[in-house]
C-alpha positions in Angstrom: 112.9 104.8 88.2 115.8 106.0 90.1 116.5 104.5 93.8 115.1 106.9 96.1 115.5 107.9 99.7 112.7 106.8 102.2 111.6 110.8 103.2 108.6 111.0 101.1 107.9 107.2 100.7 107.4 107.0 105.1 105.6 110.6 104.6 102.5 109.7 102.5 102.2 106.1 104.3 102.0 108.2 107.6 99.5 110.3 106.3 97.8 107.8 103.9 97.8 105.3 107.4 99.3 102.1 105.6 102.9 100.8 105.9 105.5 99.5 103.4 106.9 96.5 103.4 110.9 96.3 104.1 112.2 93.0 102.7 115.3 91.6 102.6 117.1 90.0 99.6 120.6 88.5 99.5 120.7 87.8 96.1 118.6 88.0 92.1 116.2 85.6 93.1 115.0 87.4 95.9 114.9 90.9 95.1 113.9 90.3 91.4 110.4 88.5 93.2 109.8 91.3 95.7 109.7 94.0 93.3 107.9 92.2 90.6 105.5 91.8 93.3 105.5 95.6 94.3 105.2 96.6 90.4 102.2 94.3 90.1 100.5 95.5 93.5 101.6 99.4 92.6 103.0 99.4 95.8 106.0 101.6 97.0 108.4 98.9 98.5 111.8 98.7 100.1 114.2 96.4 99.5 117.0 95.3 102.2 120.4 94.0 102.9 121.5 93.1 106.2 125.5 93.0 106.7 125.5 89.7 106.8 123.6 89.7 103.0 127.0 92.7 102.2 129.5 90.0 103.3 127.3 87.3 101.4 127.1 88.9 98.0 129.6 92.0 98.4 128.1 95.4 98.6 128.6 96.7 95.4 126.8 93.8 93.7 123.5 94.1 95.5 123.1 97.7 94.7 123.7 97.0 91.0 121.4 94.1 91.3 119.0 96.7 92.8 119.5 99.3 90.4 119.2 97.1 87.5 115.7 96.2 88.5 114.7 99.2 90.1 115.0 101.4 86.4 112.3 99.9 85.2 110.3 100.5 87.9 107.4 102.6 87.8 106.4 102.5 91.9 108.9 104.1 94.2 111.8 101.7 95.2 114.2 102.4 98.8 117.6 100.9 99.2 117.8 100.2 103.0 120.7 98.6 104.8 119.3 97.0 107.9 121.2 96.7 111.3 124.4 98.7 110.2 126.3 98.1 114.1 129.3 100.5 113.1 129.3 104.3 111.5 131.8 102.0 109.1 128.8 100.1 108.1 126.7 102.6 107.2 129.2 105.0 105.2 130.4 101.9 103.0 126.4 101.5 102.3 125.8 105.1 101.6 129.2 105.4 99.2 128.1 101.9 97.9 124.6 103.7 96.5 122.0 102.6 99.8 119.6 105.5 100.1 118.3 105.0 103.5 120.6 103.2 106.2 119.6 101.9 110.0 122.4 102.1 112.2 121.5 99.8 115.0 123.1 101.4 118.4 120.6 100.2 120.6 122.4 97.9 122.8 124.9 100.6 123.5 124.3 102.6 126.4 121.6 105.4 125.7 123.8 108.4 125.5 126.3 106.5 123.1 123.2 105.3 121.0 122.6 109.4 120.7 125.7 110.4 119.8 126.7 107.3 116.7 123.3 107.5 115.5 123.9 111.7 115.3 127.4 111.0 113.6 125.6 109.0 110.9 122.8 110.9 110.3 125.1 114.0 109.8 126.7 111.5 107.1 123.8 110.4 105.6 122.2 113.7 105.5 124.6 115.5 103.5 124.4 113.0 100.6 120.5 112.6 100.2 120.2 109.4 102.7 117.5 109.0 104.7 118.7 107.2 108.3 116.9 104.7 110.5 117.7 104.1 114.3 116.2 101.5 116.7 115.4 102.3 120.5 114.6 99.4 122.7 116.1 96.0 122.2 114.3 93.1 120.1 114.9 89.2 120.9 115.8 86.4 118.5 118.3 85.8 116.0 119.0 86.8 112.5 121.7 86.8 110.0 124.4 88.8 112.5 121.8 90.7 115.1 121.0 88.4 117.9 119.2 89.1 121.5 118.3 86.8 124.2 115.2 87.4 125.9 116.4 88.4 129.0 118.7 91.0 126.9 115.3 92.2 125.1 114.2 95.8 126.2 111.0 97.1 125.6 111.0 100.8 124.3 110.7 104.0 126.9 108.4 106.2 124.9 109.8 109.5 126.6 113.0 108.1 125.5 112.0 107.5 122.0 110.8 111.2 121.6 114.0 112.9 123.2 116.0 110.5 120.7 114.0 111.7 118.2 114.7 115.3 118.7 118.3 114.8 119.7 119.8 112.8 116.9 117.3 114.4 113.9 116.5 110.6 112.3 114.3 110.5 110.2 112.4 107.2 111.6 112.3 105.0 114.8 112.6 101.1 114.7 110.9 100.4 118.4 110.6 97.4 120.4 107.3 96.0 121.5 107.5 92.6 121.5 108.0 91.4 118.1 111.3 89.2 118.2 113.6 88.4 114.7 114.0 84.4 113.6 111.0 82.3 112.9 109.6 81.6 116.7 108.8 84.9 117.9 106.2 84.0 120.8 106.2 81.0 123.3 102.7 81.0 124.2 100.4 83.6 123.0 101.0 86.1 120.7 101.2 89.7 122.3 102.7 93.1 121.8 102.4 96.3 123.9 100.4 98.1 121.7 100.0 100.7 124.7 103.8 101.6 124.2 103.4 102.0 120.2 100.1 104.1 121.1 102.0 106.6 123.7 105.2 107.0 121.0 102.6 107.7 118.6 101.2 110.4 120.9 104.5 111.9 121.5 105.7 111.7 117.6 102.7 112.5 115.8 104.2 112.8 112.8 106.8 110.6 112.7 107.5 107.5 111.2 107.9 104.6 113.0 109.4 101.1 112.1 108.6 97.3 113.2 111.2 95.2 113.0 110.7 91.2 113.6 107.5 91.0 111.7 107.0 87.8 109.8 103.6 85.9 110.2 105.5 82.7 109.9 102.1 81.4 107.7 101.7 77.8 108.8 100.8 76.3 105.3 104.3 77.2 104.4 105.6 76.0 107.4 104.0 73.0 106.7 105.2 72.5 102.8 108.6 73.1 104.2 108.8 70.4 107.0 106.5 67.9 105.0 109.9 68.0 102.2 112.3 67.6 105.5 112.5 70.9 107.2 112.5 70.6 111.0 111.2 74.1 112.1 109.7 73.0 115.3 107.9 75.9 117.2 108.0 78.7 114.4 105.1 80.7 115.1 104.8 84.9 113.7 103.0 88.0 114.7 99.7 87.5 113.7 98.4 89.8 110.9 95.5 91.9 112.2 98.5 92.8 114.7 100.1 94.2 112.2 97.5 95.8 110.5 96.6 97.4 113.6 100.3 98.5 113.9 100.1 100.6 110.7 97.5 102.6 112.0 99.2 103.5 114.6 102.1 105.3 113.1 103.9 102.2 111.5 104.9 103.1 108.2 107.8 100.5 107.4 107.4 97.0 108.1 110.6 94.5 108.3 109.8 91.1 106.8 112.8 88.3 105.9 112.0 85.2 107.9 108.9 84.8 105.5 110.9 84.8 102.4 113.0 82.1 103.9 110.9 80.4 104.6 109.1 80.3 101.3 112.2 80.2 98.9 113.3 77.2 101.0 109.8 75.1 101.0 109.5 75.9 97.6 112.9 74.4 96.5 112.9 72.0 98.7 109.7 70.8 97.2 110.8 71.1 93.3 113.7 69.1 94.3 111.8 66.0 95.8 109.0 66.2 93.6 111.5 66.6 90.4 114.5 64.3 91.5 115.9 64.2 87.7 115.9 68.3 87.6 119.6 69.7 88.1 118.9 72.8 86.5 118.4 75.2 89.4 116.7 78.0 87.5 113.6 75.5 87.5 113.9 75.4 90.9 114.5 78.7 92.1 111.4 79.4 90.1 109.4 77.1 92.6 110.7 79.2 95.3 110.5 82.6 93.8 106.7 82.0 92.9 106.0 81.4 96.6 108.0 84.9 97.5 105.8 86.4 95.2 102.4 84.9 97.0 103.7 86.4 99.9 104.8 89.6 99.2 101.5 90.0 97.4 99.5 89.3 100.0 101.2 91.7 102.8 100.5 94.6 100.5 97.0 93.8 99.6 95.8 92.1 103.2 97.9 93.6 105.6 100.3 96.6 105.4 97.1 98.1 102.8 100.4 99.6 100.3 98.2 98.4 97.2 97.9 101.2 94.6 99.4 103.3 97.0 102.3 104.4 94.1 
């Protein structure tokens, strides 16, 4: 199956009330387990690459790599590049192959969000790419997009809407508390599902996106640190949260740390357990399995995208 743009994937998830999973891959490994995974759970899925992953791998290898898998796909498959800063970004994405882009303007003054986000959807638009934008400013630290939290800004819901109708995106990454890296809460967990709720009142029928939302699931956590990780204090967004979340509107659901996370634990546990192995498709194996167990599990237990294809 062709790559395909994320109009019509976000539309039936919206009505359908589930969300698809968004997950990054920098290289074979990764985005050869996540879309096994969505082929086995007949799940629409979308794959991702931040610009940090572009300058990693090169752009024009991770779309082949994409396309290459994606062909023999039989569930729907989106290209996304996540947290495009520049209208640069984006165009070398969408010339590249990417059929939906985010361009990430939102620590830019409002009005100057507006009017980048409006030169790349006018882009975009005019060769068959669907565009994401981001209102509200999410904490943590990930690959090049980084946020204090005193720099992290809840999202304005009236704002959200007039964005909405201003720039003519075609979905909204907001900010309710969700945070990128692996320790997303100090304390206890909680997002302001009252802000979600009122953009969902205002944009009925619009898709909306949630970035920063890895569980960080403590068995792996665990694995990992009992092979010599140190990941002191990495704590997620629970998962009824997010299940909650795609009933209200949330159709696309950002996940990388999780992947990390499991790729690494499972390596690093191949590699101590198997200290005469020096063939590292054995243990990228290791690590792709665990990918897989994730992946799996969103889409059955908590986005609900199972034989939603």
């Amino acid at each position: 199956m062709e790559l395909q743009n994320a109009k019509n994937m976000l539309a039936h998830a919206l009505k359908n009330n589930y969300g698809i999973g968004a997950f990054n891959f920098v290289n074979i490994e990764t985005c050869k387990s996540i879309l096994e995974s969505a082929e086995a759970k007949k799940s629409p899925v979308i794959i991702q690459c931040s610009t940090g992953a572009i300058k990693y791998a090169g752009v024009d290898t991770l779309v082949a790599i994409a396309k290459s898998y994606a062909k023999n796909m039989t569930v729907p498959v989106c290209l996304n590049l996540d947290h495009g800063k520049t209208f640069e970004d984006c165009k070398i994405a969408i010339d590249a192959g990417f059929t939906n882009v985010m361009i990430d303007a939102s620590s830019l003054p409002y009005n100057e969000n507006i009017e980048l986000t409006k030169k790349v959807v006018e882009y975009a638009h005019k060769h068959n790419v669907t565009v994401e934008a981001e209102i509200g400013v999410l904490a943590g630290v990930e690959d090049e997009v980084s946020a204090s939290e005193d720099d992290a800004k809840y999202t304005n819901p009236k704002e959200a809407y007039d964005f909405v109708k201003a720039t003519g995106v075609d979905s909204l990454a907001i900010a309710i508390g969700t945070s990128h890296g692996t320790v997303k809460f100090k304390g206890e967990p909680k997002l302001r599902f009252d802000i979600l709720q009122e953009v969902a009142k205002l944009l009925p029928d619009f898709p909306i996106v949630l970035h920063g939302a890895s569980s960080i699931p403590q068995d792996i956590v665990k694995m990992a640190e009992n092979f010599g990780a140190k990941l002191t204090g990495s704590v997620g967004i629970p998962e009824d949260m997010l299940r909650y979340a795609c009933s209200l509107n949330v159709c696309k659901v950002n996940v990388d740390s999780d992947l990390r996370l499991s790729f690494t634990a499972g390596i690093r546990k191949s590699l101590v357990e198997n200290p005469e192995n020096v063939d590292m498709r054995k243990y990228n194996e290791v690590g792709m399995e665990l990918i897989k167990q994730q992946v799996c599990h969103k889409m059955d237990n908590v986005f609900g995208s199972s034989n939603k294809a």
